[in-house]
C-alpha positions in Angstrom: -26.1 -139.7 -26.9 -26.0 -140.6 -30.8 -22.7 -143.0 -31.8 -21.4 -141.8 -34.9 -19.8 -144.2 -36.9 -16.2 -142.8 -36.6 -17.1 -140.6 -34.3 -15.1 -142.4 -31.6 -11.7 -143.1 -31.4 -12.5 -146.7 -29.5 -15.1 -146.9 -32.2 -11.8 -146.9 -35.2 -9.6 -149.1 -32.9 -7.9 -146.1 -31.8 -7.3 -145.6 -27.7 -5.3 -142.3 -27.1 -4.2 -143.4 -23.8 -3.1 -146.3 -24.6 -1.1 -145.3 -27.5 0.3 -142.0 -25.8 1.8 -144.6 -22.8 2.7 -146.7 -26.0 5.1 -143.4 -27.8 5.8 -142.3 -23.7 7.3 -146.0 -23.3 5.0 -146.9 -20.4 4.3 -150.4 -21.5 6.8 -153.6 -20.3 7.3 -154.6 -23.9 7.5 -152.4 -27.2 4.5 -154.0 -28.9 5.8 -155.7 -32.3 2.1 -155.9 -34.4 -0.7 -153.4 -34.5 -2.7 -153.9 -30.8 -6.3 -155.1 -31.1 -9.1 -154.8 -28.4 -10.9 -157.6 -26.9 -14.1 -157.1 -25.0 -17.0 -159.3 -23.9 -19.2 -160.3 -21.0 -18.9 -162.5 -18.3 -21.2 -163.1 -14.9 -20.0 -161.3 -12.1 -18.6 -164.5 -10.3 -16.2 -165.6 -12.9 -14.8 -161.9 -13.3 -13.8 -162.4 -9.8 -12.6 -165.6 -10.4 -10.1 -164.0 -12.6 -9.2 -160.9 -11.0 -8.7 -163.4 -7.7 -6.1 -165.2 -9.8 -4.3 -162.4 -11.2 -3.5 -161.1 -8.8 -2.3 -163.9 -6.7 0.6 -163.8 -9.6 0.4 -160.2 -8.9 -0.5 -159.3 -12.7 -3.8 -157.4 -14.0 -6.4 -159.4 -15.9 -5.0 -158.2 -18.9 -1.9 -159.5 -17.8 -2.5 -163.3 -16.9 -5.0 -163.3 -20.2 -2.6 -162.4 -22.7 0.4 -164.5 -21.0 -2.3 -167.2 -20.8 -3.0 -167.0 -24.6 1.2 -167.0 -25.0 1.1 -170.6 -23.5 -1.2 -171.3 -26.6 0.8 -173.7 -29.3 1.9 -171.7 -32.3 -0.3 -173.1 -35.5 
């Protein structure tokens, strides 16, 4: 399969589902800027490590990453 450049909606930033839970009001909070994606790799072992401690607060890895990057000072 051949990746076209903007022949993906991921590829342009775009993520239907996400945006049609967005417009449904599915999300907790009404999102104030323009969302971004974040991807990268980790070993197996410290995904686990993650998931294991999200969900001990009972939140998703997306969850406890993004309140973790809250508790960041403001520059």
């Amino acid at each position: 399969m051949s990746i076209e450049s903007g022949s993906s909606p991921a590829l342009r930033g775009h993520y239907p589902a996400t945006e049609t839970a967005r417009a449904e009001g599915h999300d907790d909070e009404a999102p104030t800027e323009e969302m971004q994606r974040v991807n990268f790799e980790v070993p197996r072992s410290k995904r686990i490590k993650l998931k294991i401690l999200a969900a001990k607060r009972g939140q998703s890895i997306k969850e406890f990453l993004t309140d973790y990057i809250d508790s960041f000072p403001d520059e």
